[in-house]
C-alpha positions as CSV (number, residue, x, y, z in Angstrom):
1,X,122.2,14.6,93.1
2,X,121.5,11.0,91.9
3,X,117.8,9.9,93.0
4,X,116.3,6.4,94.0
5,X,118.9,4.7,94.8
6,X,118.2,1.2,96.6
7,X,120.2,1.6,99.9
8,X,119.8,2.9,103.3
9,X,122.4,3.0,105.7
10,X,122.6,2.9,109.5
11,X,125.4,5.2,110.7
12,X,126.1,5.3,114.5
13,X,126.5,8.7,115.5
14,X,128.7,10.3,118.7
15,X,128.5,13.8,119.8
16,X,131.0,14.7,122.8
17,X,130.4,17.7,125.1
18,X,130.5,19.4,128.5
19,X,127.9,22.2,129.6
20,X,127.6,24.1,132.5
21,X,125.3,27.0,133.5
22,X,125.7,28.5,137.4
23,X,122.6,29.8,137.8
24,X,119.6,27.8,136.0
25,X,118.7,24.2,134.2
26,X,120.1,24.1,130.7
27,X,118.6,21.2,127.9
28,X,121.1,20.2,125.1
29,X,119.3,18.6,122.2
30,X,120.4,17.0,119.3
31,X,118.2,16.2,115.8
32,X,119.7,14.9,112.5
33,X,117.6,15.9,109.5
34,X,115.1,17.2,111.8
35,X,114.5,14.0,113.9
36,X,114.8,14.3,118.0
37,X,117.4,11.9,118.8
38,X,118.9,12.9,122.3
39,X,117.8,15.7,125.0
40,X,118.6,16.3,128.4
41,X,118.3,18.9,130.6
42,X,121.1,19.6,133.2
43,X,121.2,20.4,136.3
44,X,123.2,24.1,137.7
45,X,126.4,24.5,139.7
46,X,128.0,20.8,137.9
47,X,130.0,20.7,134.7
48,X,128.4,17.9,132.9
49,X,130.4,15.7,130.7
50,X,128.4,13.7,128.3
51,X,128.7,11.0,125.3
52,X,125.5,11.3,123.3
53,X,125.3,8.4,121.0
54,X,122.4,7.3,119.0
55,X,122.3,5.2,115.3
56,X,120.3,7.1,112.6
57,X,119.3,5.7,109.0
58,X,120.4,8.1,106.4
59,X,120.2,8.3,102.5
60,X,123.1,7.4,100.3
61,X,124.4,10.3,98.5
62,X,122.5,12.8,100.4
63,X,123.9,16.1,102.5
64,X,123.4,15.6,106.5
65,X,122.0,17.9,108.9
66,X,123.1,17.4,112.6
67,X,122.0,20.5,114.9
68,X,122.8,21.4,118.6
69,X,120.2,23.2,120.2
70,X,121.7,24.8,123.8
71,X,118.6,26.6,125.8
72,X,117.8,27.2,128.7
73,X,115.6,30.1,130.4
74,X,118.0,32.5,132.8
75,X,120.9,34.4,131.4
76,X,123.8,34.0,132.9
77,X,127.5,35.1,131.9
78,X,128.4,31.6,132.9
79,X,127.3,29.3,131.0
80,X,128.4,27.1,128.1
81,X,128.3,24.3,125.8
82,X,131.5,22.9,124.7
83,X,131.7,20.5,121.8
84,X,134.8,18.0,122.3
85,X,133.6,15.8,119.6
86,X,131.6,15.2,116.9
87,X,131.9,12.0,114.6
88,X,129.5,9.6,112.4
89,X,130.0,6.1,111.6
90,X,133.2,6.0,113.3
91,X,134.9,8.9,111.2
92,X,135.7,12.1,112.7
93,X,133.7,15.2,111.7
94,X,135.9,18.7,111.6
95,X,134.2,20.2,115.2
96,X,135.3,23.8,114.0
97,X,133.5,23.9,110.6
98,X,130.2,24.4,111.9
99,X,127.5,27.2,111.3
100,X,126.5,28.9,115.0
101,X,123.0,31.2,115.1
102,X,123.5,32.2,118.4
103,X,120.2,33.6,120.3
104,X,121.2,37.0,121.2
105,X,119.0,39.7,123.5
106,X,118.4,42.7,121.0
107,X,118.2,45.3,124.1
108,X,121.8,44.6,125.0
109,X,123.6,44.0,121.5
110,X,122.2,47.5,120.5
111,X,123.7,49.1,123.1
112,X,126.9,47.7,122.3
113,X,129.2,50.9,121.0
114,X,130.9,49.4,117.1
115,X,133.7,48.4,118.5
116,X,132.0,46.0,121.4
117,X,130.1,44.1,118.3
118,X,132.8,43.6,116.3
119,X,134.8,42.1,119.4
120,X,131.5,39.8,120.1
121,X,131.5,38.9,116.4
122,X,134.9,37.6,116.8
123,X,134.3,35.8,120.2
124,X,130.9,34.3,118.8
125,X,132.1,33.5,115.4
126,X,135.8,33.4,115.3
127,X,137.4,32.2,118.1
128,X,135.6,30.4,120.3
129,X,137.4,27.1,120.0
130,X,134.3,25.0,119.8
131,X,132.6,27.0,123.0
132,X,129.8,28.2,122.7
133,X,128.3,30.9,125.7
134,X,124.9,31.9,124.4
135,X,121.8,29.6,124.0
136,X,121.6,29.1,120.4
137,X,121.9,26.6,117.3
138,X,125.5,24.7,116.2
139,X,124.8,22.6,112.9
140,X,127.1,20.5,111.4
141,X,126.5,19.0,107.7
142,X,128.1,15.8,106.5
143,X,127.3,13.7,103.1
144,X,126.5,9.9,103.5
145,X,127.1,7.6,100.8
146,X,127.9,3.8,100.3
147,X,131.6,4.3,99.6
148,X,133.7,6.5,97.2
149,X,131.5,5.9,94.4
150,X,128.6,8.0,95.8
151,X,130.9,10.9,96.0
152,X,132.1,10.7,92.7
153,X,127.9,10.5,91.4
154,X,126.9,13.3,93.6
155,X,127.6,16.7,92.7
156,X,127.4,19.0,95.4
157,X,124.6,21.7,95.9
158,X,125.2,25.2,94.4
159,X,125.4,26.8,97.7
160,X,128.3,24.5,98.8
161,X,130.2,25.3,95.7
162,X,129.3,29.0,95.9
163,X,130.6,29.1,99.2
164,X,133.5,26.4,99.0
165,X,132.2,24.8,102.0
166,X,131.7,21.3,100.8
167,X,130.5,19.1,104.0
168,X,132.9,16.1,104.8
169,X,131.7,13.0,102.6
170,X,131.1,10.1,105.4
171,X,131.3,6.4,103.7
172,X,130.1,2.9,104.9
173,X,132.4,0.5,105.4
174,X,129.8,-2.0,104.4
175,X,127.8,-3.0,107.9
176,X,125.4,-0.4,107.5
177,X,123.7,-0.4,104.1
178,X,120.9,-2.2,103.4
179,X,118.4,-2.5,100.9
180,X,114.7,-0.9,101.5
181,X,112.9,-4.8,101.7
182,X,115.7,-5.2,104.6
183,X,115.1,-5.2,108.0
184,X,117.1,-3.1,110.5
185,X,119.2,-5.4,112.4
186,X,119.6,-3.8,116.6
């Protein structure tokens, strides 16, 4: 990865979804690169459609975290969080290439016979088109870079070429980046 670059760049960021829990409050909460930038806790009984938007400054030529956190304090088999959307700087992120750690009771899991786990593996893992029923973690990773030219000067990280999963490169169309002695305009 190229270092000390002079730009910072102000990416508008969109995260559709619906939750719904029949029996307790659920919060939704949603940090890039560990900052807080949205949480909310809904309300049982409603599905709740929402458009969580919120601008974040991000490096050039840097790899992205954006995480999901779905909680809430009563289990209930119905429940969810469904992501209909994710996107940055106007450009779509894929909403099924995510990474899901899914907060599972131990007590029950273990007395799941083989065949039960491997059928929740699949449902929690495989195909759950973009629903998600336990309280857990969804992440999604993106690069950020001025245009094409960051992409081409930053190599990925070892892990994303071990496991082929490069992260979607996300480029500014020129609005966003500023230089470091520039203030942020609202």
């Amino acid at each position: 990865m190229r270092e000390g670059n002079n730009f910072a760049l102000r990416f508008s960021h969109t995260v559709k979804f619906k939750v719904y829990n029949d029996s307790s409050p659920v919060s939704v909460s949603i940090c890039l690169n560990e900052t807080n930038y949205y949480k909310n806790e809904f309300s049982p009984m409603t599905i709740h459609e929402v458009d969580a938007k919120f601008i974040a400054t991000v490096d050039d030529g840097v790899k992205n975290l954006l995480t999901i956190d779905f909680n809430g304090e009563a289990e209930s088999p119905n429940r969810y969080l469904q992501i209909k959307g994710v996107s940055v700087h106007q450009r779509k992120l894929n909403r099924y290439k995510y990474f899901y750690d899914p907060i599972i009771d131990p007590t029950w899991w273990n007395a799941l016979s083989d065949q039960e786990k491997d059928h929740y593996l699949d449902v929690i893992h495989i195909n759950n088109g973009g629903q998600f029923g336990w309280y857990g973690r969804v992440s999604y990773e993106y690069y950020s870079g001025t245009d094409k030219t960051s992409g081409y000067l930053n190599d990925a990280s070892a892990e994303d070429k071990l496991t082929n999963s490069l992260p979607q490169w996300v480029f500014d169309d020129g609005s966003g980046a500023m230089y470091p002695w520039q203030e942020a305009k609202e």
